[in-house]
N, C-alpha and C positions, 0 to 999 in steps of 0.2 A: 404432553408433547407427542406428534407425530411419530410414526414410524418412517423410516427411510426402506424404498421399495428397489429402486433404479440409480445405481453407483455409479459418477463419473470418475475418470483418475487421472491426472494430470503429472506433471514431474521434470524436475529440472532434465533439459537435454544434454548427453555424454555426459551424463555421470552414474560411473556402474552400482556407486552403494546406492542412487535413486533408483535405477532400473530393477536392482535385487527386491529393495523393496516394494514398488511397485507391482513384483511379478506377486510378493508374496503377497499383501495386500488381494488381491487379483482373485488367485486362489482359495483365500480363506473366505472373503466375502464371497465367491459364488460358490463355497461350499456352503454355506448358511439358505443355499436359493435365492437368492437376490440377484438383479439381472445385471451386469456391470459392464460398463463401454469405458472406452477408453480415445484420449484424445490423442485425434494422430497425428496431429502436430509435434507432439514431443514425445511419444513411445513408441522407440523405433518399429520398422515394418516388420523386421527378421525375429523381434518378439514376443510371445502371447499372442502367436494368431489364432489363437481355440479361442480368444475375444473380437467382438466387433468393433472396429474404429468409427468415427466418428470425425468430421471436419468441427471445430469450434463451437458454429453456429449449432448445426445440428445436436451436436453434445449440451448446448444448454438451455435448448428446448427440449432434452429427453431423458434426463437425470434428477431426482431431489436432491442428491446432495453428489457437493461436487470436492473430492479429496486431492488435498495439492501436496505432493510431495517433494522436499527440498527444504531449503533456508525460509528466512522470511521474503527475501527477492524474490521465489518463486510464487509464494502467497498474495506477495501486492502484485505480481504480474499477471495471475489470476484473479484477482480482484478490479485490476482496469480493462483485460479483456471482457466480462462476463457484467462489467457494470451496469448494463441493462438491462439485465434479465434478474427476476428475483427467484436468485439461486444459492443457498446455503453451504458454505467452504469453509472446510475442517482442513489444518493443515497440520501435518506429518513432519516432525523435524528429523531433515538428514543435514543439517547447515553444523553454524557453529552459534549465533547468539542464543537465536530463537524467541521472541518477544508473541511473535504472532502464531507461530508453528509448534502448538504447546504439548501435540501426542507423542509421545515416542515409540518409535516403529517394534521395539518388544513389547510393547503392552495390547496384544491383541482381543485383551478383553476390556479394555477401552473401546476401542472399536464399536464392539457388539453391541456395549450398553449403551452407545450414542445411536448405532442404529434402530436398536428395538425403542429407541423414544429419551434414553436417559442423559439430557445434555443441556447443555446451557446454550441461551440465543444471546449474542453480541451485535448489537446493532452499531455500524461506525461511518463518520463521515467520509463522505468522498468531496475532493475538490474538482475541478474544468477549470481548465486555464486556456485562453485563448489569446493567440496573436491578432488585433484588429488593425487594420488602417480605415479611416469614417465607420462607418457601418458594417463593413466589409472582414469576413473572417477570413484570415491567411491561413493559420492553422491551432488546432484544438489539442487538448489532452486531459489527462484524466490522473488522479492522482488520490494514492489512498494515505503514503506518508506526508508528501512533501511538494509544494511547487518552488523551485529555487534559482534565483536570479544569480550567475556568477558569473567571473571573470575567468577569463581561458587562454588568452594568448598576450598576456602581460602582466606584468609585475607592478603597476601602477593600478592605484583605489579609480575604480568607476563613479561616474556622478547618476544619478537619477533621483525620481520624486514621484510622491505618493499619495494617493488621495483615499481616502476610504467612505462609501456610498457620498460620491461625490463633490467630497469636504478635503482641503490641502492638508494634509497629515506633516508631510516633513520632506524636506530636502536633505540627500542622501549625499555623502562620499565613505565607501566603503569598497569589501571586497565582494558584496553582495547582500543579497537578502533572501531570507528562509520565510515561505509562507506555508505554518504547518497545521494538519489538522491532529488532534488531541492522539491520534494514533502514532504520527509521526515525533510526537513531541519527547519520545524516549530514543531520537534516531539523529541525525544531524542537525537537529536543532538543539537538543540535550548538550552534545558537544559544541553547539554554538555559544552556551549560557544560556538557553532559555529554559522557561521552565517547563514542568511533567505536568501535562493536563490530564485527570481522567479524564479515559476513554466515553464514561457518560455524558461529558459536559457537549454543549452543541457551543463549541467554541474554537476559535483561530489563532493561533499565536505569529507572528511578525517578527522574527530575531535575524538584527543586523546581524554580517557576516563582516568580523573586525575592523568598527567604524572608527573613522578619522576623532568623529568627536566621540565621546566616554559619555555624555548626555544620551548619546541615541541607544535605547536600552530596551529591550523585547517588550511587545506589545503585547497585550491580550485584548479579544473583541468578538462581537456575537459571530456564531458563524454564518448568520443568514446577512452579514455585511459584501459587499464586493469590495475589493480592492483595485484598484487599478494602478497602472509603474507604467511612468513613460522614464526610457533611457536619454539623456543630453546625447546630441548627435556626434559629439567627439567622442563616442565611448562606446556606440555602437556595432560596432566593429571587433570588439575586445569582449563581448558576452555573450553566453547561450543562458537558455532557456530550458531547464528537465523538470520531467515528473516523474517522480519517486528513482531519481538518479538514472533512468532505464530509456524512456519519451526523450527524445530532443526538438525543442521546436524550432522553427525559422524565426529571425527577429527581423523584422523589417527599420531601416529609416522612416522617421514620420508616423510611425505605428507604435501601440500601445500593448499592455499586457494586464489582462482582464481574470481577474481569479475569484469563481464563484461559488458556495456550495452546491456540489449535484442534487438533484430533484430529489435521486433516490440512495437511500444507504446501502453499503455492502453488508450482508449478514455472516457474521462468524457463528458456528459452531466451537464450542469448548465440551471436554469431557464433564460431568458432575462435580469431579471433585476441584474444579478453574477457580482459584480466586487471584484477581487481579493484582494486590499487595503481594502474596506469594511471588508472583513473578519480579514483581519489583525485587524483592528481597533476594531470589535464586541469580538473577541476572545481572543485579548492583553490586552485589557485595554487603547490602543492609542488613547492621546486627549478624554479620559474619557468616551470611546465607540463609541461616538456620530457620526453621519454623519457630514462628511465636504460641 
């Protein structure tokens, strides 16, 4: 494995245990010689100015690895910014589940041994979901746990319907529907009934969000399928559109919502000792946390 030369640092905004650790982070990595920027979108101005900021863009054309500091929210929200760029993102947990954000901010010799080459590469999908009318994109988004159809300003089950690579899937009355990728499948969709897909599978899962009928029951299907959901026009009105709970898109009348695998995957960083069950077990409650 590579060595990591050039540190990006990212990090939840107003929040001081991120800021702490960010500064510390900061520190220890350019005391090793390693040149580290910092985005300055979310590290405020007033700190660590003995470091260079960076705007987004420029920061991920000028880093190999890029560390997000915070929950998992802060990780998928750097994972849909930087989706274009092939840049590798270790994330730091200062949250509370932590599924995605697996170092802990005292183990600074985690760190080191990921930078000097010692780490695990996670490749995961990403979804785009788009708002269309004909041909026509109203608007786009990007999604590393979740694209999710629900209802917002009523208490009444919404209708719509679903095709998959062009074929009628099923006619819906529910409170919505979860289109997730194997990453998000431990996330709102978990809590929906659906099921845990590894993170390797190149796969999509579909779990109604509390449907009228007890038949319509979570899907699974290749990920390189599209999905598309036209809303019934009485309902339109009554739902939005998010990616990974954070994106809100516009829903047009007469328009459709088109959900596709992105070209390219996001790559995670894990320390050496990452294994995927582990988490499961730490995070679930399985076999009482414990190591097997």
């Amino acid at each position: 494995m590579r060595s990591f030369k050039t540190i990006g640092l990212t990090g939840k905004p107003d929040d001081e245990a991120v800021s702490e650790t960010v500064a510390r982070l900061a520190h220890h990595i350019g005391d090793t010689g390693r040149h580290v920027l910092l985005d300055g979108e979310t590290v405020p101005d007033d700190r660590l100015t003995e470091f260079p900021r960076r705007t987004r863009e420029a920061l991920a054309s000028a880093v190999d690895l890029l560390i997000a500091v915070g929950g998992d929210g802060t990780l998928l929200n750097a994972a849909r910014v930087y989706a274009d760029h092939e840049l590798a993102i270790l994330g730091v947990n200062r949250g509370r589940l932590g599924f995605l954000v697996d170092v802990a901010p005292g183990n600074p010799e985690e760190i080191d041994a990921i930078l000097a080459g010692d780490y695990i590469v996670d490749e995961r999908v990403l979804l785009t979901a788009q708002i269309r009318r004909g041909e026509q994109v109203i608007s786009e988004g990007v999604a590393l746990n979740d694209v999710v159809l629900h209802k917002w300003n009523t208490a009444r089950m919404i209708d719509f319907q679903t095709w998959i690579d062009g074929e009628p899937c099923n006619r819906h009355r529910s409170d919505g529907l979860i289109v997730s990728t194997p990453t998000g499948s431990t996330a709102y969709a978990m809590a929906g009934g659906g099921p845990i897909l590894h993170p390797s599978l190149d796969a999509i899962a579909l779990v109604p969000i509390c449907p009228h009928t007890l038949s319509n029951r979570p899907l699974v299907i290749n990920s390189d399928s599209v999905v598309e959901i036209v809303v019934e026009p009485q309902s339109i009105d009554q739902i939005r559109v998010s990616c990974d709970s954070q994106d809100d898109l516009g829903v047009v009348n007469g328009g459709r919502i088109v959900i596709s695998q992105r070209p390219r995957k996001v790559r995670l960083i894990h320390p050496p000792r990452y294994r995927y069950f582990d988490i499961l077990r730490a995070k679930l409650g399985w076999g009482d946390g414990h190591p097997v």
